[in-house]
Structures are given as structure tokens and as C-alpha cells.
C-alpha positions in Angstrom: 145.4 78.0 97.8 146.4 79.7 94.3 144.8 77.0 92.4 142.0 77.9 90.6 138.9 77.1 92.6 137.0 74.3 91.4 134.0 75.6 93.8 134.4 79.0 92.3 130.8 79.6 90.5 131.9 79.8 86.4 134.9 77.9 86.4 138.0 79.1 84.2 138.4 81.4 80.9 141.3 81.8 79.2 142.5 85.4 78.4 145.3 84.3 75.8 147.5 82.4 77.5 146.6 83.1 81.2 143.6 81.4 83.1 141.3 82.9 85.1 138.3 82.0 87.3 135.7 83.1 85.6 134.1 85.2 89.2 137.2 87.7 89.8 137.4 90.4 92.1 137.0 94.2 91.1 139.7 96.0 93.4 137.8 99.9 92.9 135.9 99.5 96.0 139.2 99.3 98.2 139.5 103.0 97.8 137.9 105.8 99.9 134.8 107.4 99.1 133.8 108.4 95.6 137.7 106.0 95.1 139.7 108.7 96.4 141.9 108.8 99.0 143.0 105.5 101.6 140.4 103.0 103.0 138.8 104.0 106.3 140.2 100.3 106.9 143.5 99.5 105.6 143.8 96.1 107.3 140.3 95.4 106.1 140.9 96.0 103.0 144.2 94.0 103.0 142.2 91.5 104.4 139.9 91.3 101.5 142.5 90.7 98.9 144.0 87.7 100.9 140.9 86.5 101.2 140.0 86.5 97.3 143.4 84.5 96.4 142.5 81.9 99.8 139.2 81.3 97.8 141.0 80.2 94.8 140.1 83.9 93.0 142.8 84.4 90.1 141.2 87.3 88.3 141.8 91.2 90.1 140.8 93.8 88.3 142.8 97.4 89.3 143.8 100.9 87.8 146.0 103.3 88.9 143.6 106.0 88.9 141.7 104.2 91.7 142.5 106.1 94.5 145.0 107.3 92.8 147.5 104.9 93.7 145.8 103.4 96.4 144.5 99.8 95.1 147.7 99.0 93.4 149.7 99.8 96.4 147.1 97.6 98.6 147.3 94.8 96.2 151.3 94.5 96.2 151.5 95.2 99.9 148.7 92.6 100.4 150.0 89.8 97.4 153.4 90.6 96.4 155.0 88.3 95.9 152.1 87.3 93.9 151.2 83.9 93.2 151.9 82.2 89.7 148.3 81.3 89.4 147.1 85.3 90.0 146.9 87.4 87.1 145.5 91.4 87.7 144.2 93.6 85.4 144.4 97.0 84.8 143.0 99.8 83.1 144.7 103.1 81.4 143.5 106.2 79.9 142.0 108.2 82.5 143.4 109.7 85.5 142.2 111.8 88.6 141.1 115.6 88.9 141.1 117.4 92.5 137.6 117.1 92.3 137.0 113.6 92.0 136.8 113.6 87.8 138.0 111.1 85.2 139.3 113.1 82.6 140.8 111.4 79.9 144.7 110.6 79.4 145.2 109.1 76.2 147.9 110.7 74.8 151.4 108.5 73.9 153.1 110.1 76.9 150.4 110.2 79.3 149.5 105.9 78.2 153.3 105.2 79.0 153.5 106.9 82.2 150.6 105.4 83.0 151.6 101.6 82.0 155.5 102.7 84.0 153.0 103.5 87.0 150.9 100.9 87.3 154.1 98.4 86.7 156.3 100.5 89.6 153.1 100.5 92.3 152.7 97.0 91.6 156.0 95.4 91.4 155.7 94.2 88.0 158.1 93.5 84.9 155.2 92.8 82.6 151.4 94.0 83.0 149.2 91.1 82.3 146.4 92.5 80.7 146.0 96.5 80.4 142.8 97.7 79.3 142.4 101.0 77.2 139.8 103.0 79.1 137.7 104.9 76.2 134.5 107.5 76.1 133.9 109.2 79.6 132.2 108.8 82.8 128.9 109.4 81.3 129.8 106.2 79.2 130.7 105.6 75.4 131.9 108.2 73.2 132.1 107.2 69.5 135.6 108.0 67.2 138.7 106.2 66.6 140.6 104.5 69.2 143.7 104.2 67.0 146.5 106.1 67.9 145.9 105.7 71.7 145.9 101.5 71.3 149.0 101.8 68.7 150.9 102.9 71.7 149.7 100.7 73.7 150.4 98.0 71.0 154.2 99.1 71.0 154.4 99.2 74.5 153.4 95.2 74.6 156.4 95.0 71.5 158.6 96.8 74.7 157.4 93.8 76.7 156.0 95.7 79.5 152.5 94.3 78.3 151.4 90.7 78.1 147.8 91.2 76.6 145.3 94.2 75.7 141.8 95.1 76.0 139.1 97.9 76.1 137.1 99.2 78.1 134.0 101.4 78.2 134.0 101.0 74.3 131.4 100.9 71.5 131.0 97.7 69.4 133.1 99.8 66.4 136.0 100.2 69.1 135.7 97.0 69.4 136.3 96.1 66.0 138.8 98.8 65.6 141.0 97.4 67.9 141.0 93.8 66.7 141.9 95.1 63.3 145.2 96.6 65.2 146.1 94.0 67.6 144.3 91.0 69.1 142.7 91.6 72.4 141.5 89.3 75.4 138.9 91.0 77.0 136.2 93.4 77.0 135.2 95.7 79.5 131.6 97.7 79.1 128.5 98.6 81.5 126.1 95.5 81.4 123.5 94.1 83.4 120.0 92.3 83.7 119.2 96.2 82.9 121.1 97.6 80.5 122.2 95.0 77.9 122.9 97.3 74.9 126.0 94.5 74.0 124.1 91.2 73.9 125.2 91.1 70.5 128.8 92.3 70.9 128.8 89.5 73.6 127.4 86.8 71.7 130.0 87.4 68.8 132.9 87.9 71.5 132.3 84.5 72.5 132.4 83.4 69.4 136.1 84.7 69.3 137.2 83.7 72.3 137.1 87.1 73.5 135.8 87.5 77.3 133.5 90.5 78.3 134.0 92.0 81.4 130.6 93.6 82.7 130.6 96.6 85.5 128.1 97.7 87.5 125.9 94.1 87.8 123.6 96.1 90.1 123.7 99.8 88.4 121.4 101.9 86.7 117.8 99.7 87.1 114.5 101.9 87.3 112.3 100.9 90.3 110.1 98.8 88.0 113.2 96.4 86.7 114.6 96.6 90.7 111.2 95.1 92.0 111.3 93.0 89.5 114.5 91.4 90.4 113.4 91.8 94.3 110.5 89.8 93.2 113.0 87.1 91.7 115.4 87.0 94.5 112.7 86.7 97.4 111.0 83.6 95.3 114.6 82.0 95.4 115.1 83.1 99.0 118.4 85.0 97.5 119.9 88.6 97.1 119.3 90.5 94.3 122.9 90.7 93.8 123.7 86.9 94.0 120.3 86.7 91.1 122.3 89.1 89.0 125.3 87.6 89.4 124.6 84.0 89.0 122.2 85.3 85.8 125.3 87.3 84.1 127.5 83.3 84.9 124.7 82.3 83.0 124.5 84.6 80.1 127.4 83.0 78.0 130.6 81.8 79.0 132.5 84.2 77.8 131.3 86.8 80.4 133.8 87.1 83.7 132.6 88.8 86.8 134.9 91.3 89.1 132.4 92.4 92.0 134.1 94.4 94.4 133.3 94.9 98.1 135.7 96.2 101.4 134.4 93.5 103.1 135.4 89.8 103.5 132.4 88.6 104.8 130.4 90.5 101.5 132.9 89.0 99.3 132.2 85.5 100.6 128.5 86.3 99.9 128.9 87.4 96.5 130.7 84.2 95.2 128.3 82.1 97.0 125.8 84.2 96.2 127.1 83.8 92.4 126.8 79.8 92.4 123.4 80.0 92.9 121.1 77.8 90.5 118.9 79.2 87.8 116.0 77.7 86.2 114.4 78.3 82.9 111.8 79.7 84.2 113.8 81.8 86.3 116.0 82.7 83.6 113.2 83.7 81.0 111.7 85.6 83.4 114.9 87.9 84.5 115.5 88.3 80.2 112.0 90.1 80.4 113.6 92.8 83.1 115.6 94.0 80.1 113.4 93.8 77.0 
């Protein structure tokens, strides 16, 4: 049951020295409304979790701030102890305002009590990956990423961090923080829509660097959305499993972490995801974002 899925759509990536199925599962949803406050459904949403690692799923993405609190404590309560095979993910650098914000915590103090928090709520020695969330909910935000990912840096020297990433960063971020430290994994806004990194994805992979897209489904005008309706109806699909089976596609370097509260969604998604592309399929979804 905790052996990577060989009917998993995408197969494995290596982040370092930890494999992962390439279709993960992106815990955010789990959360109440606008991802604050409890699920509606606590045992539903416990049931989703064991449900990702029955399916052979060994990538969760999580945060802290989601909720706050709430995923993490969901995912040790559902998990813990976790399997050898599961490996989660998390991000740090933003935390929650009484009104539902993001504002940013990147300061040395704020990044450590973040990394102790997310290690306490799960039940962790070491974090496998942690993600540096940059820029703001709006999206990127250029400048240096340096002092922020040096503490995180010495915090993986503490031992309390296996790997590193970033999130919600511009290609120069990017760079920056390879010229720091190594890094396993990037996490940006992409889609059939918005695919501002196809070239920071295409030179990730020459790397060995995965790229971690959110929001498969966000952000696409009406024009691009019938588009992909159009697409999806022709291959008697969703428009989700046609965006997620195109971002498999799209290099191997890309994972995927579609969330959902619901078991019976989350077993449509990865089938959904394992659905086959043509050529002509393919070139024409690449027109949606051209």
C-alpha cells in the first residue's frame, strides 16, 4: 500500500534522495473556506488522506499556514506514523491575518518558528522538503531572496531540514537560490493558461530540478476555458483530467499536487490524470496558451 503506484499516471521523480510519484496530493483544500478554520468534514477529510497513501500517492504537499494549523494536524492524525515510502512537503514564509491574508514572515525568527511548527504539528525530527514561500498573493515580487533562504540553509545544517525549495518565485529567485544551496523543487502558478515558466521548466529539467505547478485550472479567460471544454468533450473527459494529463505531459520534471475534500474527486483526478494525449491533442491545447 506505501509502494509507489506503478498505476499512478507519471510515475516517480526524485527530489534528492527521496522518490515521489510524480501525481501527489495538495493538502490546502482540507481546510475550511477561503483555508481557514476546520473542515465541515473532519472524517472526510481524514478519509481523503488515507485514501491518497491506499493509492500508492507518496508526494503531500502542506503548510502550516493552511488553516492555520489545520492540514498538518489532519495529516499526522490521519498518517502518523507515516509510512517510509511518504514524504510531505511544506511551505514557509507566510502566515495568517484575522482576515484571511497571507502576509509575509520571512524574517530569521519568524522562518524558525515556522520550520519548529510545522515539525511539532506534524510529528517530525526532520522536514523533508520546506519550500520558501516568496512575492505575495497577487504572485511574484522581484528582489533578493538571500537572507531569508540562508536561514533556512542553516536550519537544514541544524538537521531539522532534509531538502529546500521555492515557491511563488521568479526565474532570478530561482537562480539565486541555487547559487546558495541546491534545491529539489520548484513551486510557481502554471497552467495550459498561464505558462510564463516554460523556459524556467525546460532548464529545471535539465537540472534535475522538479516544478511543482498550482492552480492547473486557475486564472483561464472564457476564450481559453471553451477551448479546453472543447478538448475535453472531443475526448469524452473533464477539463481537469485534460489539464492534468497535459501538465504529465509537458516534461517530466513537472509533479502534480491537486487537492480535493473528496475521495471520490481525488480518485477522478488521478484517473482523470492517466488519460492519453495525442499529437494532435497536444498541439492543439499548446495554442490555448500562445
Amino acid at each position: 500500500m506505501t509502494t509507489p503506484s506503478a498505476s499512478l499516471p507519471g510515475g516517480t521523480w526524485t527530489l534528492g534522495d527521496l522518490t515521489v510519484t510524480r501525481f501527489g496530493y495538495g493538502a490546502m483544500q482540507l481546510a475550511g473556506p477561503g483555508v481557514m478554520g476546520p473542515p465541515a468534514d473532519r472524517q472526510g477529510a481524514l478519509a481523503v488522506l488515507r485514501e491518497a497513501v491506499r493509492l500508492g500517492i507518496t508526494h503531500i504537499d502542506t503548510a502550516d499556514a493552511y488553516g492555520p494549523h489545520v492540514t498538518n494536524e489532519l495529516i499526522r492524525e490521519a498518517l502518523h506514523p507515516y509510512p517510509a515510502a511518504l514524504h510531505l512537503v511544506t511551505k514557509v514564509g507566510a502566515v495568517r491575518d484575522a482576515d484571511g491574508g497571507w502576509p509575509p514572515a520571512r524574517r530569521p525568527e519568524e522562518l524558525r518558528r515556522a520550520v519548529e511548527a510545522n515539525l511539532d504539528r506534524l510529528g517530525l525530527d526532520t522536514l523533508d522538503v520546506v519550500n520558501l514561500r516568496l512575492g505575495d498573493a497577487r504572485g511574484t515580487v522581484p528582489g533578493s531572496l538571500a537572507e531569508p533562504f540562508d536561514t533556512l540553509v542553516d536550519l537544514q545544517r541544524q538537521g531539522l531540514i532534509r531538502h529546500l525549495g521555492v515557491s511563488n518565485a521568479t526565474a532570478e529567485q530561482v537562480a539565486e537560490a541555487r547559487a546558495i544551496a541546491p534545491i529539489v523543487c520548484v513551486q510557481n502558478m502554471y497552467n495550459l493558461a498561464h505558462r510564463d515558466d516554460d523556459e524556467l521548466i525546460d532548464e529545471l529539467a535539465e537540472q534535475g530540478v522538479a516544478y511543482v505547478p498550482f492552480f492547473p485550472l486557475g486564472g483561464f479567460s472564457p476564450l481559453q476555458a471553451s477551448a479546453l471544454t472543447a478538448v475535453a468533450a472531443r475526448l469524452d473527459a473533464t477539463p481537469m483530467s485534460v489539464a492534468l494529463a497535459w501538465l504529465l505531459r509537458r516534461s517530466p520534471n513537472i509533479l502534480l499536487i491537486p487537492g480535493t475534500s473528496s475521495v471520490a474527486h481525488l480518485r477522478e483526478n488521478v484517473a482523470g490524470a492517466g488519460l492519453s494525449l495525442s499529437d494532435g491533442d497536444l498541439a492543439e491545447l499548446d495554442k490555448i496558451g500562445r
